[in-house]
C-alpha distance (Angstrom), angle and dihedral (degrees) to the residues before:
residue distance angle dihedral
X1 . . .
X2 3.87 . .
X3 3.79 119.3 .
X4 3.84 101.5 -96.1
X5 3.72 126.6 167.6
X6 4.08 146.8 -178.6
X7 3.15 144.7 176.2
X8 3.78 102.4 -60.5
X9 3.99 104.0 11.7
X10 3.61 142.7 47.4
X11 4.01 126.1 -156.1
X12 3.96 120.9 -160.2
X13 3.70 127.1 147.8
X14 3.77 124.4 -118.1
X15 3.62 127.3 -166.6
X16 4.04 87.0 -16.4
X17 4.16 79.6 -52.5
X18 3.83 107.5 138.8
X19 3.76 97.6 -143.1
X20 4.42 131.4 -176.0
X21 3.30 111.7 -162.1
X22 4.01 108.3 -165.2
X23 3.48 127.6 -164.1
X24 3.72 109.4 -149.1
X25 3.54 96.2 145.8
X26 4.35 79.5 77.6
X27 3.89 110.0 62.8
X28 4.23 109.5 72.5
X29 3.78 103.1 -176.7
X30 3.15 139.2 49.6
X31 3.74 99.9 -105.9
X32 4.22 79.0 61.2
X33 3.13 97.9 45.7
X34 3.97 96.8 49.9
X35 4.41 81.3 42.4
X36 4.12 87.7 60.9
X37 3.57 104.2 34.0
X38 4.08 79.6 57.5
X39 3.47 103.7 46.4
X40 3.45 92.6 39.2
X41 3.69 94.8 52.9
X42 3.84 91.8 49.1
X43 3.95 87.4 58.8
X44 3.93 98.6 46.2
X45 3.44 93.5 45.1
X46 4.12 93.5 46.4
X47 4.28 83.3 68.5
X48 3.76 125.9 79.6
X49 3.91 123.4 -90.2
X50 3.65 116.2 -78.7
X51 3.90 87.5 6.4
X52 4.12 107.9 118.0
X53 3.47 140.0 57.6
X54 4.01 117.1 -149.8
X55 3.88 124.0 -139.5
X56 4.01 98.4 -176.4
X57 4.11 116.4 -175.0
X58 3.61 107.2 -147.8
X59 3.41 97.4 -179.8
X60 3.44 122.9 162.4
X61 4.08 87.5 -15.0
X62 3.75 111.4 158.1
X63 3.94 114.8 -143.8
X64 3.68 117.7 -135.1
X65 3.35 132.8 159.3
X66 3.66 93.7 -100.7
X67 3.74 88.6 60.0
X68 3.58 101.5 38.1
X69 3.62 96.4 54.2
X70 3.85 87.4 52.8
X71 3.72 98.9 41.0
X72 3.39 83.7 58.3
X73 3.81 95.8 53.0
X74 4.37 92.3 39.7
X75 4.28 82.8 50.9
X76 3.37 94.8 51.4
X77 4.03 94.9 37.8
X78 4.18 86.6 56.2
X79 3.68 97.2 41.6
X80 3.84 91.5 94.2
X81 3.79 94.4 52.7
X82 4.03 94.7 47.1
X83 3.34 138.3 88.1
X84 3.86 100.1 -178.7
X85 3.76 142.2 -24.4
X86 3.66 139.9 -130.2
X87 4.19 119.9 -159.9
X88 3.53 118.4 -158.1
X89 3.87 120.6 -163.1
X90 3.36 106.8 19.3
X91 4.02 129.8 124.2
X92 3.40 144.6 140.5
X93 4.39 118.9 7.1
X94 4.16 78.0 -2.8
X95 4.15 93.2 61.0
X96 4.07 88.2 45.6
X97 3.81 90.2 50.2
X98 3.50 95.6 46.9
X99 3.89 97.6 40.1
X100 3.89 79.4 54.5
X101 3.53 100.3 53.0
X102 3.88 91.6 44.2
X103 3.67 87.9 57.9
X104 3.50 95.6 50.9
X105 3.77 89.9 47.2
X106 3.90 84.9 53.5
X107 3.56 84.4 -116.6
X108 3.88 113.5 140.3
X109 3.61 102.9 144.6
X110 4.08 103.9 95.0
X111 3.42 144.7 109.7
X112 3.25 142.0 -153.9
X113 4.36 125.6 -130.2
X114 3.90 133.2 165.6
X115 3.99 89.7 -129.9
X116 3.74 150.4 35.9
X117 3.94 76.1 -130.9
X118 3.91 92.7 54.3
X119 3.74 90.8 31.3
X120 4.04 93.4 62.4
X121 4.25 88.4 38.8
X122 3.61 85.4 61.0
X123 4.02 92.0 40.0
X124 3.88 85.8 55.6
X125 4.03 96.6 58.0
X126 3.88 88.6 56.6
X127 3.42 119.2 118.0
């Protein structure tokens, strides 16, 4: 895979590891959010089944309804193209909101690192 990126990811290939990194710790309204979740979907779902792994930085992201309801629709839309996913930034009522949405998505395959460093370590001792 060539380095490609957009507004709110980056793809690069590690170790033959097809990886997304997505920045959703950028967009702040609405309007952003529903900008990333699209172009972001476009590019997951460009790749082969089964093909990607997802590091996601979630960063500061506040959780509203608005972007619940859709993260739940962009997680389930991506779970054919990836393997497994990697969170960045999230703790405390932020970790049970995700892990919530994630299930709802059907989406039980993640992880979750301090870095994009320690995100793509862990990345690189999947099978």
């Amino acid at each position: 895979m060539e380095h490609k990126e957009g507004k709110y990811y980056e793809e690069f290939s590690v170790e033959g590891k097809e990886i997304i990194y997505i920045d959703f710790s950028r967009p702040k309204s609405i309007e952003e959010f529903s900008e990333a979740f699209e172009e972001v979907g476009k590019v997951i779902a460009s790749h082969p089944e089964n093909s990607l792994y997802t590091i996601t930085n979630m960063t500061g992201t506040r959780i509203d309804t608005f972007s619940k309801d859709n993260f739940i629709k962009y997680a389930a839309g991506n779970k054919p193209y990836v393997k497994k996913g990697v969170l960045i930034g999230v703790d405390g009522v932020t970790k049970m909101i995700v892990g919530s949405i994630l299930k709802n998505a059907d989406r039980n395959k993640f992880h979750i690192a301090f870095t994009k460093e320690k995100a793509i370590e862990w990345v690189l001792q999947q099978d």
